[in-house]
C-alpha positions as CSV (number, residue, x, y, z in Angstrom):
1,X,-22.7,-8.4,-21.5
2,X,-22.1,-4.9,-20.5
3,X,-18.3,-3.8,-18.8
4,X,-19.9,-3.6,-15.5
5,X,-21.3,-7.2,-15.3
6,X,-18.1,-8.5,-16.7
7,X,-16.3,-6.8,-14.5
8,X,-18.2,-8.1,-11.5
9,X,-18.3,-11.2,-12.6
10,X,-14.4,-11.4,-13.3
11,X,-13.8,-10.0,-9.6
12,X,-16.9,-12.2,-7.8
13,X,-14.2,-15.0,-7.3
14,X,-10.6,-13.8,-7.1
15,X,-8.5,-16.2,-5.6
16,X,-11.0,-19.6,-7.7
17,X,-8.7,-22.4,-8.2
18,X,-5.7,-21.2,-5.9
19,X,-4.4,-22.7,-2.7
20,X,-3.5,-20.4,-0.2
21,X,-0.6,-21.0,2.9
22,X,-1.2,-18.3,6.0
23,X,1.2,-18.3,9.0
24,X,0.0,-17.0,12.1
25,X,-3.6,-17.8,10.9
26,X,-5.2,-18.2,13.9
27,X,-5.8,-14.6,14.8
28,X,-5.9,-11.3,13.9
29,X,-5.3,-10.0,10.4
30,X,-4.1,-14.1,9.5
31,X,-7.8,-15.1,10.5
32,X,-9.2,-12.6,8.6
33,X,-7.4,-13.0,5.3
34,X,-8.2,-16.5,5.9
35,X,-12.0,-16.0,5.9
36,X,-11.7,-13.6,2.6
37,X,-9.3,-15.5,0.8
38,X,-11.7,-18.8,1.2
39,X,-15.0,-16.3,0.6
40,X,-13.2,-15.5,-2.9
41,X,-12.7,-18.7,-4.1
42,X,-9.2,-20.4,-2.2
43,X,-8.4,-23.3,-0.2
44,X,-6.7,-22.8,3.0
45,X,-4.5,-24.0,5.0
46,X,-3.7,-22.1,8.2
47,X,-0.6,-22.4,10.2
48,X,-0.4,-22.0,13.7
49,X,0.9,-22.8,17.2
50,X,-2.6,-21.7,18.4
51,X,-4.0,-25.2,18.0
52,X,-7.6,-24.4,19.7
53,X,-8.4,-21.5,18.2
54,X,-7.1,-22.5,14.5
55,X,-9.2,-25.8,15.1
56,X,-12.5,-23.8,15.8
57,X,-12.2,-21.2,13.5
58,X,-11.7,-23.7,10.5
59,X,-15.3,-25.4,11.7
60,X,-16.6,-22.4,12.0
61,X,-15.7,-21.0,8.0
62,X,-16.2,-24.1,6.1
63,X,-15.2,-28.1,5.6
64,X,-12.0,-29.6,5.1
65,X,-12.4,-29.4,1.7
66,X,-11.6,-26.0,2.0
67,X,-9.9,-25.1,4.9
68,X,-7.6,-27.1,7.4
69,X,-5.5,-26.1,9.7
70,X,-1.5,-27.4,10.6
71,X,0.4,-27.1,13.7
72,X,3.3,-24.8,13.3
73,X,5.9,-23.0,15.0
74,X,7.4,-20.7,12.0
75,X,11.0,-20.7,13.5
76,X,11.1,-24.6,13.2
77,X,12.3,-25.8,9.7
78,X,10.6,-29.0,10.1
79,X,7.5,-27.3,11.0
80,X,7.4,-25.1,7.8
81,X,8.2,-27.8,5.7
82,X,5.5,-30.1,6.6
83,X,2.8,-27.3,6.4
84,X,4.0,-26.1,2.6
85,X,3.8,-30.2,2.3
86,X,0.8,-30.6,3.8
87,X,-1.1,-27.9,1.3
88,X,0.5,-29.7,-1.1
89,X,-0.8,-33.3,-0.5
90,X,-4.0,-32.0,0.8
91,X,-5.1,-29.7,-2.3
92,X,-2.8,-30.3,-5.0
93,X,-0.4,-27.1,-4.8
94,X,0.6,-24.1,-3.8
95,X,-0.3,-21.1,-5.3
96,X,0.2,-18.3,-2.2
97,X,2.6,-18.4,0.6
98,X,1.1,-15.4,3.1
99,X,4.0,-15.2,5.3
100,X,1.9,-13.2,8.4
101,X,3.2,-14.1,11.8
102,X,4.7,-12.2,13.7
103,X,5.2,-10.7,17.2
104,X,5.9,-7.2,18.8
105,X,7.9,-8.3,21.4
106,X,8.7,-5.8,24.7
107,X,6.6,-2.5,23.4
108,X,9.6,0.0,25.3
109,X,11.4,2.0,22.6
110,X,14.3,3.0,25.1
111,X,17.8,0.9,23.4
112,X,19.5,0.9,27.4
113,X,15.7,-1.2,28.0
114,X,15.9,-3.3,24.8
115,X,16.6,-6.9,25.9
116,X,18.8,-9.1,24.3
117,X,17.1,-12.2,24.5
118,X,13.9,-10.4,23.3
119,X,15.4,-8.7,20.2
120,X,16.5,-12.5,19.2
121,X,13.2,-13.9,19.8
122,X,11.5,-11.3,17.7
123,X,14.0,-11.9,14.8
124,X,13.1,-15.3,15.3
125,X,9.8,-14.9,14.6
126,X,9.7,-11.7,12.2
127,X,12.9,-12.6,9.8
128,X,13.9,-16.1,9.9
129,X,10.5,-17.5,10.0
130,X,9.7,-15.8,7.4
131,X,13.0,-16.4,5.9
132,X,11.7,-20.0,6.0
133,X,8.2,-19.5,5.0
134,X,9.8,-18.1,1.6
135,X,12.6,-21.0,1.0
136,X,9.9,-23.7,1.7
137,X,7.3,-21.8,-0.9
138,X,10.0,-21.3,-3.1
139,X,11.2,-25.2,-3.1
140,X,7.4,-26.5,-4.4
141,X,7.0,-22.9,-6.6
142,X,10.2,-22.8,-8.6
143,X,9.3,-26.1,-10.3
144,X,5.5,-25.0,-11.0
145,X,7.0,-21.4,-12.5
146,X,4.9,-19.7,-10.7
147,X,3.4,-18.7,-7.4
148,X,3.3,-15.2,-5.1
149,X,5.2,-15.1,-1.5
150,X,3.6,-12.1,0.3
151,X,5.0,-10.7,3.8
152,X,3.8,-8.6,6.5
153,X,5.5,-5.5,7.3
154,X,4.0,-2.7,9.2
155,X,4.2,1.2,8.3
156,X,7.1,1.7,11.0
157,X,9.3,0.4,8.0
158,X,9.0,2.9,5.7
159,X,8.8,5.9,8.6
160,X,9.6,7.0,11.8
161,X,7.2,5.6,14.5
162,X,9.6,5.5,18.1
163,X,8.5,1.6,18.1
164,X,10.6,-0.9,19.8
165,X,13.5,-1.5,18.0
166,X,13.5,-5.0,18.2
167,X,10.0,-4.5,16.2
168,X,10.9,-2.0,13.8
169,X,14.3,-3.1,13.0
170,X,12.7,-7.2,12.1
171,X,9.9,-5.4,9.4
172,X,12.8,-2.9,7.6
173,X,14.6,-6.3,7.5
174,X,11.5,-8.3,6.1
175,X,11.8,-5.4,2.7
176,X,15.0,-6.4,2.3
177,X,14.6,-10.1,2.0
178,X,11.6,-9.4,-0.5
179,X,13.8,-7.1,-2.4
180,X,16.5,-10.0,-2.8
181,X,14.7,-12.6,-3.4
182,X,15.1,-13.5,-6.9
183,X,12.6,-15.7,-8.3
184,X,11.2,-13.7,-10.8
185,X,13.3,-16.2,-13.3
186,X,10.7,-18.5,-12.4
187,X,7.3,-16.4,-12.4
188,X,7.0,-16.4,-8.8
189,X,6.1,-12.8,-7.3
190,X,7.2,-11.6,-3.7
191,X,5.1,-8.7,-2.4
192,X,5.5,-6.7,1.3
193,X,1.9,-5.3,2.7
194,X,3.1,-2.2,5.4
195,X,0.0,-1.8,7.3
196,X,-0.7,1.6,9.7
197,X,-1.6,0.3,13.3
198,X,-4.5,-2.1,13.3
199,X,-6.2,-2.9,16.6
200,X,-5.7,-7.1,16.6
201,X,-5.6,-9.3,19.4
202,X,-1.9,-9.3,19.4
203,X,-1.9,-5.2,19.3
204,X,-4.0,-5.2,22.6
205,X,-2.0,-7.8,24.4
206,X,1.4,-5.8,23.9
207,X,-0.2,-2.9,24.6
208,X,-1.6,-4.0,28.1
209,X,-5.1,-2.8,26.6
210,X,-7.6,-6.4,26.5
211,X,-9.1,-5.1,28.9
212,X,-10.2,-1.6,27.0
213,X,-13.4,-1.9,24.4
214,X,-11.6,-1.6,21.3
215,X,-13.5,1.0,19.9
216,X,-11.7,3.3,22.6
217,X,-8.5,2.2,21.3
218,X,-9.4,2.8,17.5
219,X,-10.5,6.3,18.5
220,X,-7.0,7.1,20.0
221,X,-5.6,5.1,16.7
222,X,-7.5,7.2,14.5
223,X,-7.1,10.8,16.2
224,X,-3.3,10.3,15.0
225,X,-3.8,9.2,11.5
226,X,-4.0,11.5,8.5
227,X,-7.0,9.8,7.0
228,X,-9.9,11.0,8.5
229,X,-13.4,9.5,8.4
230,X,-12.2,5.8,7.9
231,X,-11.2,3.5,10.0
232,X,-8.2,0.5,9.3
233,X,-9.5,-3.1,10.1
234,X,-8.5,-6.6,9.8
235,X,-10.5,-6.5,6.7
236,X,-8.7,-3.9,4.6
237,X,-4.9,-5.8,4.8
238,X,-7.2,-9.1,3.8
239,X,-8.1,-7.3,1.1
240,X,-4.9,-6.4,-0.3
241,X,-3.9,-9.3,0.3
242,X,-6.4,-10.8,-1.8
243,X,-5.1,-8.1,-4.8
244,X,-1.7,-9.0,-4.6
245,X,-2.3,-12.6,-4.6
246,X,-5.0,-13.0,-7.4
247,X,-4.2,-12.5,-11.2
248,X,-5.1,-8.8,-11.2
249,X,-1.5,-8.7,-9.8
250,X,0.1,-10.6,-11.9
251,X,3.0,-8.2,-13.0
252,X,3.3,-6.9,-9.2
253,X,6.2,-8.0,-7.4
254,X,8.6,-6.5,-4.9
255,X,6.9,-4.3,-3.6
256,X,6.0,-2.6,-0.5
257,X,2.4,-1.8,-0.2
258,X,1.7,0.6,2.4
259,X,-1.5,1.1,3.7
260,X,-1.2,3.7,5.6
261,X,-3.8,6.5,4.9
262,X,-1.0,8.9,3.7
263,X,0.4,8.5,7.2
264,X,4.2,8.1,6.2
265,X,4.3,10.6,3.9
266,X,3.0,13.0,5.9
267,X,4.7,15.7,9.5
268,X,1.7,17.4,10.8
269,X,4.6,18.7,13.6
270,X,5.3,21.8,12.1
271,X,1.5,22.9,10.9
272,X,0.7,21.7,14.7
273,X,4.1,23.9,16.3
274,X,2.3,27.0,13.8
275,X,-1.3,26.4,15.1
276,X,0.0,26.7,18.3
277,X,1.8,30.3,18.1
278,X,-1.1,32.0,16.4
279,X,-3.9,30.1,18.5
């Protein structure tokens, strides 16, 4: 067999055997991981408080035999715990806990307009449901010895984005907890995936833009990124995702993966300031 087939063949499947947990899998980049993770092999179980649109979409990809789909609010302990359970009983384990859901809560950056009740729901949401996603992986995890807890971040962790800070301030906190959470001892791997601005449902709705064709939207997404002639989608966080969940990542773990195009390393202000005194 030459390297090339072998190495198609070792990749064809990625996730084969695994059983896969995905909060906030009803939409957006949780959907879409969903429908990659089960293409490369996993079985899934997606968590939700989106009850229709969980229900359809696990018709639409496949039987219960591979995907099902759970009833969850992610800052309810309860609820957590019977989804992990419910992978559990339902496929025999759980190999990947995809902490993804999240919201964005009031999208004004201004502190004197930063509501109090709103910067506690988003930490609800953000940092203790994941907090719980993580203890509820880790109880069924530590005694397997193994397992990998990923979380999503977003890019406006690692730089400077004027975001909400409600927003911003829940995903520096999400690298934190995956920087002290210590289960290495026990082979489990925790991962952060920082994504640059992708155009999801939930994007749009904060934004006030469902009404505008998304392809409008990616062009003003894409005029500011450094990374020209590609566009980010859904598709590319599934994707690393699917990496940092399979084998091929098996001595990856905490941390951040930012998928960003170059755009946090990178101040076009002052080569913009320069063009515009000699233009």
């Amino acid at each position: 067999m030459s390297t090339n087939t072998s190495a198609a063949t070792s990749t064809s499947k990625r996730l084969q055997g695994k059983v896969a947990l995905i909060t906030g899998g009803a939409s957006g980049i949780g959907k879409c991981s969903a429908r990659v993770f089960v293409k490369q092999g996993a079985k899934v179980v997606i968590a939700d408080v989106q009850d229709e649109l969980g229900l359809s979409f696990c018709k639409e990809i496949g039987s219960e035999e591979t995907i099902s789909y759970v009833h969850c609010n992610v800052t309810c302990d309860s609820d957590i715990q019977n989804a992990v359970d419910f992978a559990v009983s339902k496929y025999g384990s759980l190999d990947i806990m995809f902490s993804n859901a999240g919201i964005s809560g009031i999208m004004d950056p201004r502190i004197l307009a930063t509501e109090i009740e709103d910067f506690k729901r988003v930490f609800d949401v953000n940092v203790f449901g994941t907090f719980l996603a993580a203890k509820h992986a880790a109880r069924v995890m530590i005694p397997a010895k193994k397992g990998c807890i990923l979380f999503t971040a977003s890019v406006t962790s690692v730089t400077f984005t004027e975001g909400p800070h409600p927003y911003v301030t829940s995903k520096y906190a999400l690298l934190g907890l995956a920087k002290n959470l210590c289960l290495g001892q026990y082979g489990i791997r925790v991962n952060c995936i920082s994504p640059f601005l992708v155009v999801t449902p939930m994007m749009r709705k904060a934004t006030g833009l469902m009404q505008m064709e998304k392809e409008k939207i990616q062009a003003a997404v894409s005029a500011s990124a450094i990374l020209k002639e590609a566009v980010l989608e859904e598709e590319d966080i599934a994707e690393a995702a699917v990496y940092l969940g399979s084998d091929e990542c098996k001595y990856v773990s905490r941390i951040n993966l930012v998928i960003d195009g170059g755009f946090s390393l990178a101040n076009p202000s002052f080569a913009m300031a320069m063009k515009s005194l000699i233009s």
